[in-house]
C-alpha positions as CSV (number, residue, x, y, z in Angstrom):
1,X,-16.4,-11.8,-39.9
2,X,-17.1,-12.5,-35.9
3,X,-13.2,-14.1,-35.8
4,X,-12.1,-10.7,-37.6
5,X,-13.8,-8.5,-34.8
6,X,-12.8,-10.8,-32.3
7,X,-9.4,-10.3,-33.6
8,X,-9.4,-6.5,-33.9
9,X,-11.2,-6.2,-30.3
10,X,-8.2,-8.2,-29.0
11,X,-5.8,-5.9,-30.6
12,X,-3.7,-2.9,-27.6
13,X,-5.4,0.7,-28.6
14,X,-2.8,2.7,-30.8
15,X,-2.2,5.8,-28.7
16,X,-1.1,7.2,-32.1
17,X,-4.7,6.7,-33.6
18,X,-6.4,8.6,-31.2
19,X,-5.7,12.3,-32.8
20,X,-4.5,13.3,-29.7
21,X,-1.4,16.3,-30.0
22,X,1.1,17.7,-27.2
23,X,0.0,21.5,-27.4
24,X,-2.3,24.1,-28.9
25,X,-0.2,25.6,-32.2
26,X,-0.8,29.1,-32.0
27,X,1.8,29.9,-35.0
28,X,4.5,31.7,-33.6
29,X,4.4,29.2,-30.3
30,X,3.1,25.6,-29.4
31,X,1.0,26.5,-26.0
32,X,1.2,22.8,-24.2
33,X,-1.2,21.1,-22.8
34,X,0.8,20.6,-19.7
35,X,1.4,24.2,-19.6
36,X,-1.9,25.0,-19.4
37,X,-3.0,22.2,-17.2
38,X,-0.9,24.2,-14.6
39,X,-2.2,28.1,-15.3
40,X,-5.8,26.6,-15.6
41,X,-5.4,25.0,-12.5
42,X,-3.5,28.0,-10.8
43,X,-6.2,30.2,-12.0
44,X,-9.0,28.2,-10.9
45,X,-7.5,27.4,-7.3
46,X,-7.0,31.2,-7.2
47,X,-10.7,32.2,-8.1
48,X,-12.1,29.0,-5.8
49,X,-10.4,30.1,-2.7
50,X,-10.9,33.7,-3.5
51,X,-14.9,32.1,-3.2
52,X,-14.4,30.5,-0.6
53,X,-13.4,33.3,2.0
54,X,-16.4,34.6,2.0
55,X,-18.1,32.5,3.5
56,X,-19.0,33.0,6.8
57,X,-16.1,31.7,9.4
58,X,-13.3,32.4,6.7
59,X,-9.5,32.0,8.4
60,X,-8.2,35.0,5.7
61,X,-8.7,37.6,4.0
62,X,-8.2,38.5,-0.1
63,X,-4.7,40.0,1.0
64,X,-4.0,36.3,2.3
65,X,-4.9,34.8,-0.2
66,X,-2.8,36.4,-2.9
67,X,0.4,36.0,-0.7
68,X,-0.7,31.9,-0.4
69,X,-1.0,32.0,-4.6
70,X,2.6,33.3,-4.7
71,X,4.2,31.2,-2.4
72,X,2.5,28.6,-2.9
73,X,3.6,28.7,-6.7
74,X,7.2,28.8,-5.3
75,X,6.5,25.8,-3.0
76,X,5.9,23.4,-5.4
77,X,8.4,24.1,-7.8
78,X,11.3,24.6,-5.0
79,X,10.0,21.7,-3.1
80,X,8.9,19.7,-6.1
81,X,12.6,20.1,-7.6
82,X,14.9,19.4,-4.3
83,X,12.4,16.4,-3.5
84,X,13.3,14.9,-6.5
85,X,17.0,15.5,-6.3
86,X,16.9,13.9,-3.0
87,X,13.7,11.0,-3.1
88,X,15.1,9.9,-6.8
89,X,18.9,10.6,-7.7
90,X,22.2,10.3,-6.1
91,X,23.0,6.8,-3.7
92,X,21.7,3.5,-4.3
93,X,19.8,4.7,-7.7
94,X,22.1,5.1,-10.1
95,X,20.9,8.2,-11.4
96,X,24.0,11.0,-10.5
97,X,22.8,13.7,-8.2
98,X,21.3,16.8,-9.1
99,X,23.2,18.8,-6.3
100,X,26.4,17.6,-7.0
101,X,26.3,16.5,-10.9
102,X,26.9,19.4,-14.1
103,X,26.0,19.0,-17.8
104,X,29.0,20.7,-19.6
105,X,28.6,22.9,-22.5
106,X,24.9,23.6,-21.4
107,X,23.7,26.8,-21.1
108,X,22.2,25.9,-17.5
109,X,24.7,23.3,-16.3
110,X,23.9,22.7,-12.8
111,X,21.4,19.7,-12.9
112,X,19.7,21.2,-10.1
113,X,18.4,24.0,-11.8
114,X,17.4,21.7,-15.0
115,X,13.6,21.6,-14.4
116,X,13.3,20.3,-17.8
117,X,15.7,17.1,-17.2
118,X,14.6,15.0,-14.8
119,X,11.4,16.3,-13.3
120,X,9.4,17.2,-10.1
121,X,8.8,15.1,-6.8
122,X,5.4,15.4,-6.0
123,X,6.2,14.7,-2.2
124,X,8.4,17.0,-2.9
125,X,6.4,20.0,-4.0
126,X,3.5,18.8,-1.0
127,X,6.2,19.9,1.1
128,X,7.5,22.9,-0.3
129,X,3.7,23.9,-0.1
130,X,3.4,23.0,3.5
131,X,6.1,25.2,4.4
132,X,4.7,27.9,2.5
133,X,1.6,27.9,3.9
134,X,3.3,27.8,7.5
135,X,5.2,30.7,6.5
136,X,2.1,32.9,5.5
137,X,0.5,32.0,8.6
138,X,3.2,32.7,11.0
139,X,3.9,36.4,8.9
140,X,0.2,37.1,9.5
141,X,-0.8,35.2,12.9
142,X,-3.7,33.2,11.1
143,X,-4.5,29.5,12.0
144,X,-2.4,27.2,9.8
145,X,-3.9,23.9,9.9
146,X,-7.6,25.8,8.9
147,X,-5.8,27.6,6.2
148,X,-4.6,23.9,4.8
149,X,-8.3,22.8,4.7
150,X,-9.1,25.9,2.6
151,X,-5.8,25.4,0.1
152,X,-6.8,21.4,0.1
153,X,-10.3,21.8,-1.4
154,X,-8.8,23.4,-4.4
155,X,-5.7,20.8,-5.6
156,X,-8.1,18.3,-7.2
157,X,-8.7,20.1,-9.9
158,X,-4.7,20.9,-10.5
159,X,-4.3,17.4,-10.4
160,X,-6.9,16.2,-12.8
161,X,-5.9,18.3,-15.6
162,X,-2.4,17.6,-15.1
163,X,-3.0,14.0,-15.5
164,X,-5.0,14.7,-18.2
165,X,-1.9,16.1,-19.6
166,X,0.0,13.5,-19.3
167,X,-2.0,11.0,-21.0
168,X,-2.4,13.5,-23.8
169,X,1.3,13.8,-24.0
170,X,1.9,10.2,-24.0
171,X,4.0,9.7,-21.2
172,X,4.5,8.5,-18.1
173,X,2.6,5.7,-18.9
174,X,1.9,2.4,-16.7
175,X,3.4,-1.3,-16.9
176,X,2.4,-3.9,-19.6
177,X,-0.8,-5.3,-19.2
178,X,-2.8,-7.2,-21.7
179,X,-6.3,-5.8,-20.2
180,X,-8.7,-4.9,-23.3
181,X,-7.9,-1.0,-23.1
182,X,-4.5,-1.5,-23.2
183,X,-2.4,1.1,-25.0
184,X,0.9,1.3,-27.2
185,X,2.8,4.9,-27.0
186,X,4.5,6.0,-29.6
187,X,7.6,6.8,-26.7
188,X,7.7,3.3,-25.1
189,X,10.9,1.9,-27.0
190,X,9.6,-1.4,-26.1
191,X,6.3,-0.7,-27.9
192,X,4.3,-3.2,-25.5
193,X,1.0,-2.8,-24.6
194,X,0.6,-1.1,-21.5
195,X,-2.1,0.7,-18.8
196,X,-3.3,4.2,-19.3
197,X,-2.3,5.2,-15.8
198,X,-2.4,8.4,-15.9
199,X,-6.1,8.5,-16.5
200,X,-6.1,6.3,-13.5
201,X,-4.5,9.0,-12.0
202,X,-6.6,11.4,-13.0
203,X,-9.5,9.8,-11.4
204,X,-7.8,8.9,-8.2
205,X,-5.7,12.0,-7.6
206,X,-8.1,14.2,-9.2
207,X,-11.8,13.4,-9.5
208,X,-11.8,12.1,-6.4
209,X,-10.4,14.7,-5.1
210,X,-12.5,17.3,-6.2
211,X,-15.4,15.5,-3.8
212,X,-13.8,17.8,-1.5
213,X,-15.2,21.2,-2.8
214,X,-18.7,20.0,-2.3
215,X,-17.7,18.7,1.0
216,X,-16.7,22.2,2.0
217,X,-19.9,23.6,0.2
218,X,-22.7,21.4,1.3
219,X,-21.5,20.3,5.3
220,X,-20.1,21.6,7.7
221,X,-16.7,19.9,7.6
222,X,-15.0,23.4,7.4
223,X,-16.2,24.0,10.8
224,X,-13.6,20.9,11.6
225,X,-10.2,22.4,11.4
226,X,-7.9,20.0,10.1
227,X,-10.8,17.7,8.9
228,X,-10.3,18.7,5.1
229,X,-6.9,18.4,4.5
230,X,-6.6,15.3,6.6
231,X,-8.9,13.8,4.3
232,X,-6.9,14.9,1.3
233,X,-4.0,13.7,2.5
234,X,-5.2,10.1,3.2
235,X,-7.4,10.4,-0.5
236,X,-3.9,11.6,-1.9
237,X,-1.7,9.1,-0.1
238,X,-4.2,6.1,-1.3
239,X,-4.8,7.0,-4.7
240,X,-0.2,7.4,-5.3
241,X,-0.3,3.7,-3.3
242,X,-3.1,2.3,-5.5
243,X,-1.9,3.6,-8.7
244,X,2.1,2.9,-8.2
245,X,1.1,-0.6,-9.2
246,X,-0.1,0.2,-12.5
247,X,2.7,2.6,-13.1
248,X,5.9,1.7,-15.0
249,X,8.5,2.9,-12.1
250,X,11.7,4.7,-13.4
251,X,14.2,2.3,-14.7
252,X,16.6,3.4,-12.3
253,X,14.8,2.9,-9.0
254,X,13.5,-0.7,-10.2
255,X,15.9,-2.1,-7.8
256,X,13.8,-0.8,-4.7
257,X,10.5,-2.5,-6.1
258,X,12.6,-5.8,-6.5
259,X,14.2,-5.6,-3.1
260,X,11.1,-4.7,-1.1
261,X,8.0,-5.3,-3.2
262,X,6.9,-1.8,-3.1
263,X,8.2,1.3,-5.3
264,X,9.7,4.4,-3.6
265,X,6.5,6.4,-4.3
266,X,4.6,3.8,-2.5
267,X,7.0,4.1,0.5
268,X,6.7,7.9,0.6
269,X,3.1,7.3,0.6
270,X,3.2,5.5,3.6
271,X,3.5,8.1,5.9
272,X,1.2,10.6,4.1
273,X,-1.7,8.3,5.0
274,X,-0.8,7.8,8.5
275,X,-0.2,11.9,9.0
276,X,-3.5,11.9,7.2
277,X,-5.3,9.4,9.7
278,X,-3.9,11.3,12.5
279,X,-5.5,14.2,11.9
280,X,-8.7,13.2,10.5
281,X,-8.9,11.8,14.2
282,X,-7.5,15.1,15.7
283,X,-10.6,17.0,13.8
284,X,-12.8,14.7,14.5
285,X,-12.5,14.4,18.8
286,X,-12.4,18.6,18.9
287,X,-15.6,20.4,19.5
288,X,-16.4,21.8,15.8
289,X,-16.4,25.4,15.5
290,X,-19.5,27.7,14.8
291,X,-20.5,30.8,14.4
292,X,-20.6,33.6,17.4
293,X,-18.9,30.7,19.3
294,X,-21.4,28.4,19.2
295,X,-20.8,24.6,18.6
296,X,-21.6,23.8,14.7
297,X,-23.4,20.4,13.8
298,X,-21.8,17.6,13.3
């Protein structure tokens, strides 16, 4: 009996087993989980921030904030789509390139404008919300690098559930391992046992992330422009480093892990944590802000 547990115990986890199903079946539609990771998280960011302006020493107003959920929105999915197109496809890869490459007999042909084959760079989509945000600052004359700490606070939560996604989907899925929770996907054509990454990810990029909402709440880091989003962006930059090990990188851009021991989300990474460190160091040797003028504690 003992060698027959010992046995089973030493057996991968059947993702399969685990009840788990892509979408809510509402009859007429399947609402995805994915799907609703993003709305929930959309919502919620929207509702947060909406919160969070009125608290005393708010950058915006409600007017602002709706134009930030707008572009925003755009942001990532512009940015998320030409990121990938340019961080993942086209020249050494061996993937063709989005801007140049056409699916006959589709009825969207461009691979560009694919969303659905291929995917989002999430570098790519940080970008496209930085320039969003700049532009909303610059049409209204409001302090851009506060108005990142307040839209920081709030991508945590985004992130969690979509990771939580993820693993309920059964993708994106990490390398073979033979740790005792590892899992078999029913998509792995290899069917090897392999990490759950993305609920690595969804505690690195996502619970940890959300310690930023109490940060804002309960001290007076707000009061430290650029303090808050510096800190997310090192937290972010970490957590993709860390968890690009564990990760099974796209079969096309093996070649860059074997040629210089890190994957291209790692190396993208890179500079997000040193931005980060710079201004965690900019906020940190400015007098902090305060009410009526006066200097805020520490």
């Amino acid at each position: 009996m003992l060698s027959l547990l010992a046995d089973a115990a030493s057996q991968p986890i059947q993702w399969s087993e685990l009840g788990l199903r892509p979408g809510i079946d509402l009859g007429f539609f399947t609402l995805r989980y994915y799907s609703l990771a993003y709305i929930l998280g959309l919502v919620f960011a929207y509702w947060h921030l909406s919160k969070m302006i009125k608290a005393p020493g708010a950058p915006m107003a409600q007017n602002h904030v709706e134009d930030l959920f707008f572009y925003c929105t755009l942001g990532v999915i512009l940015g998320g789509r030409l990121g990938y197109a340019a961080f993942y496809t086209g020249g050494d890869s061996g993937k063709p390139s989005l801007f140049t490459n056409f699916t006959e007999g589709q009825t969207v042909s461009w691979d560009l404008l694919r969303l659905w084959d291929g995917g989002m760079s999430f570098h790519g989509g940080l970008i496209g919300v930085v320039v969003a945000i700049l532009f909303v600052a610059w049409r209204n004359g409001l302090n851009w690098l506060r108005i990142c700490d307040y839209i920081a606070v709030n991508v945590g939560v985004g992130m969690l559930l979509g990771r939580l996604a993820n693993f309920v989907n059964g993708e994106l899925y990490g390398r073979a391992t033979d740790v005792s929770w590892a899992m078999v996907f029913p998509s792995d054509p290899d069917q090897l046992a392999r990490h759950p990454s993305q609920l690595y990810q969804a505690g690195l990029e996502g619970l940890m992330l959300v310690l930023l909402i109490p940060l804002f709440w309960k001290t007076r880091a707000r009061w430290r422009p650029g303090l808050l989003v510096g800190l997310f962006t090192i937290g972010m930059g970490t957590a993709r480093f860390v968890n690009e090990f564990f990760r099974e990188p796209d079969a096309h851009l093996a070649y860059v892990v074997a040629e210089t021991g890190l994957s291209r989300g790692q190396w993208l990474s890179i500079p997000l944590i040193l931005v980060g460190l710079a201004v965690v160091v900019y906020a940190l040797t400015r007098k902090p802000m305060g009410s009526a003028g006066k200097a805020a504690a520490a």
